[in-house]
N, C-alpha and C positions, 0 to 999 in steps of 0.2 A: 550824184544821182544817176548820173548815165552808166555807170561801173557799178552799181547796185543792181541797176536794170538789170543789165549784161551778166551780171552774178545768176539773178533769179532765172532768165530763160537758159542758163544752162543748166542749173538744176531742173527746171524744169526737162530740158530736154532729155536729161538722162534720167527721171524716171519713170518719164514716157516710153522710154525702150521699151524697160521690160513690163512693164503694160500692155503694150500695145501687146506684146508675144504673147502674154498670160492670157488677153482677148484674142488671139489669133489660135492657141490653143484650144478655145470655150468654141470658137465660131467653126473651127473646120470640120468637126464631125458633124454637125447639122449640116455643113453643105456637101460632106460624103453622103450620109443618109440620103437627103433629097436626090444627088445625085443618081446615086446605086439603085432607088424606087424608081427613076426614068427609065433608067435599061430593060432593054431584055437577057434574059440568064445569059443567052450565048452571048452578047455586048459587053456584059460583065466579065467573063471568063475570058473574052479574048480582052478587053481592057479594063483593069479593075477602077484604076485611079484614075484615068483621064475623062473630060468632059464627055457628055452622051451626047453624040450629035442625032440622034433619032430618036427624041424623048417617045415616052410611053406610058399612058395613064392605067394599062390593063393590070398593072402589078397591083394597083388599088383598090382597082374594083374588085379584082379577085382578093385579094384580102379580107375583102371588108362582105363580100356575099359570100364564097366557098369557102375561106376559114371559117365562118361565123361569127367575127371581129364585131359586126350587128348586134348581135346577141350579147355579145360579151360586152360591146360597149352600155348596152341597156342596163346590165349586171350591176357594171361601174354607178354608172351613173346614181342606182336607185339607194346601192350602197354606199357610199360616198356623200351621195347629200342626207339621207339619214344619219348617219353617224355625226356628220358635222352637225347638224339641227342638236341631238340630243347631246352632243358633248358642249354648244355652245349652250344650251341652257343650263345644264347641271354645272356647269364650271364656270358659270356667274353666279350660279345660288351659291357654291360651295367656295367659292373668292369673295364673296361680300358677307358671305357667317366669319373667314377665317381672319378678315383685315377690319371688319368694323365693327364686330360681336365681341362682347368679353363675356368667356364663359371656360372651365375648367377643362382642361387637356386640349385648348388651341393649338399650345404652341407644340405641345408632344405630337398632333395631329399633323402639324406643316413640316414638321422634319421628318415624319414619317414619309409624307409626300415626298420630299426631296430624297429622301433616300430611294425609293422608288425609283427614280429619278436615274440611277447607278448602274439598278440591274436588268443585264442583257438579258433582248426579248429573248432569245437563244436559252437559257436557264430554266424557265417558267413554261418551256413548248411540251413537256410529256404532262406533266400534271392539268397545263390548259387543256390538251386534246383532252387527258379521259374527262374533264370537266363539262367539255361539251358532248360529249358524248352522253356522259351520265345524264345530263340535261338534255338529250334527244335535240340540239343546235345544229347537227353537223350537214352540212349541205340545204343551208339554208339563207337566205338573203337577211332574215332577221337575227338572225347567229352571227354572222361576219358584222352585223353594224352592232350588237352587245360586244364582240371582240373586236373592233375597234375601239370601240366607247372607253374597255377596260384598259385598256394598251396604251390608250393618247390623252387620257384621263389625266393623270398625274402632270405634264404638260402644263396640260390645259387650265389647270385648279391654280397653277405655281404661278405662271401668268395672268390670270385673273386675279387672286390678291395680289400679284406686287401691282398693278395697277390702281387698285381699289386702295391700296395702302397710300397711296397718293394724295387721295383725295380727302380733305375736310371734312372729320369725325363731326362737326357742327350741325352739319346738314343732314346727317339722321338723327343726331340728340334736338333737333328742331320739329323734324317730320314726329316723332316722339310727341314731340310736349303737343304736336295739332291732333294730338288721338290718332294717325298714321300704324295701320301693323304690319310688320314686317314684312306681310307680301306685298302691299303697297308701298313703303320703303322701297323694296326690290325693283317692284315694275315700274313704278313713277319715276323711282332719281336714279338707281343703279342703274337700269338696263340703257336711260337716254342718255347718262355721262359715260357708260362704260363701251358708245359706239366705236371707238377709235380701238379699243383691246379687244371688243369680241368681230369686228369687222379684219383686224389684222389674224385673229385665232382662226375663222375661219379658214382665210387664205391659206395660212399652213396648215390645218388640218387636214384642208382639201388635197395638197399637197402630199402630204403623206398616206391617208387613202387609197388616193387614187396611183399612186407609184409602187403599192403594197404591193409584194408575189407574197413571201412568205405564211402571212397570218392569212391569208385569202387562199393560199393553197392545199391550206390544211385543213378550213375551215368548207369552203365550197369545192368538191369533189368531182358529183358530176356538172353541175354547173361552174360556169367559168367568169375570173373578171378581166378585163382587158387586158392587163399586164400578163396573168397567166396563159392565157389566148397567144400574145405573142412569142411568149418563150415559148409555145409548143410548137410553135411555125420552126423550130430548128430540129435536123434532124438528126437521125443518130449516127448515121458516116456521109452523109452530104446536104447542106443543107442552100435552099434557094434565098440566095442572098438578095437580091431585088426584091422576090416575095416580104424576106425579115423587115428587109428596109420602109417598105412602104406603111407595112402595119407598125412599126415604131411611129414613123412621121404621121398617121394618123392617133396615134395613143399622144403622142405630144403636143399634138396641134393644142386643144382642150387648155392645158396647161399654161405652153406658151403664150396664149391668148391674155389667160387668168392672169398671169404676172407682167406683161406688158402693159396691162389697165391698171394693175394694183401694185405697181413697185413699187412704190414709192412708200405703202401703206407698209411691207414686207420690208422695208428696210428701218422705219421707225419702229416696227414690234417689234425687232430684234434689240433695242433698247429700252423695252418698257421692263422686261422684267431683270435691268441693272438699277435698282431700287432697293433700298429695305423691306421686310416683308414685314 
């Protein structure tokens, strides 16, 4: 038993190594970021890597009033929680037709979905632009959460039935026989059993939202959302790196928050949809 022991804490210990490295990798640019947002430019220039012995909060504040990081954070926020609200509703109605419904062209419908699934946003960005444009979307906050909506759509739909595929076809051939229609169905049993997949869908959709440049940069022009705000703090042959720093560390904060309360939720949804669909 004791040379068993001794077996395990050495495996153990070896690969705790390169763990702990892979987490020493994760963890040292947040503490450059934080660090490099205490300096002053000239602290920084004369020392890039080492500790700021004269922290400095004015890189924040100027960030976040004379960039207009303010603004742009508003941007985020209104679009990002709209987007999530309308893809978490339509992507429980359209995972509870596709996993407990039987009706003609389901199943061609969900591998449509997943092929979706495939292709790079990068593909679909000239026909999207004129699309919104044809449709008068383009620098609009209701434009960005429809181009969200369509983008993280296919996700969101794939994840909802394989969860809903889980669950006990009995329990709508029941609500059934008590005269129940289908939008009662939905809202009674679906939406209170489907809390753990659309509370986890959320989380990554927020997620992706709110880390968006691309579909946000194309889409809102003169207005701006946080992410894009911060990549314009860099400049074209010098750029204030204390300034970058800070406005990052405030674009993260939001996030890092979100997934310190809800990790736990983000580590179970990324097994709900290893399920049959």
């Amino acid at each position: 038993m004791a040379e068993v022991k001794t077996r395990e804490r050495r495996v153990l210990w070896i690969i705790s190594i390169p763990m702990a490295l892979l987490a020493l990798s994760a963890v040292y640019p947040v503490f450059f970021a934080i660090n490099a947002a205490l300096k002053t430019r000239k602290g920084y220039v004369l020392n890039r890597f080492g500790l700021t012995t004269d922290p400095t909060f004015a890189n924040f504040a100027q960030a976040w009033n004379q960039s207009r990081l303010s603004e742009y954070f508003y941007n985020s926020v209104v679009v990002t929680v709209g987007a999530v609200l309308v893809l978490l509703v339509v992507a429980s109605m359209a995972g509870f037709a596709l996993a407990i419904l039987r009706f003609r062209g389901r199943k061609i419908i969900f591998i449509t979905i997943l092929v979706s699934l495939m292709i790079p946003v990068q593909v679909v960005l000239v026909p999207f632009y004129r699309t919104m444009i044809g449709l008068h979307l383009v620098d609009s906050r209701p434009g960005l959460i429809i181009a969200y909506t369509a983008f993280f759509l296919p996700f969101s739909v794939y994840l909802m039935t394989a969860f809903y595929a889980r669950l006990p076809r009995e329990l709508f051939e029941a609500a059934q026989i008590d005269g129940a229609s289908l939008v009662k169905v939905w809202w009674h049993i679906m939406l209170p059993m489907g809390k753990p997949a659309l509370l986890t869908l959320g989380i990554l959709n927020t997620l992706y939202c709110w880390n968006d440049v691309l579909i946000s940069l194309l889409v809102l022009q003169d207005q701006r959302t946080l992410m894009v705000g911060i990549a314009a703090l860099r400049g074209e042959y010098t750029t204030n790196v204390p300034l970058l720093a800070a406005g990052i560390c405030l674009a993260a904060a939001p996030i890092v928050i979100i997934y310190v309360i809800f990790q736990r939720q983000i580590v179970n949804g990324i097994a709900v949809g290893a399920v049959k669909g």
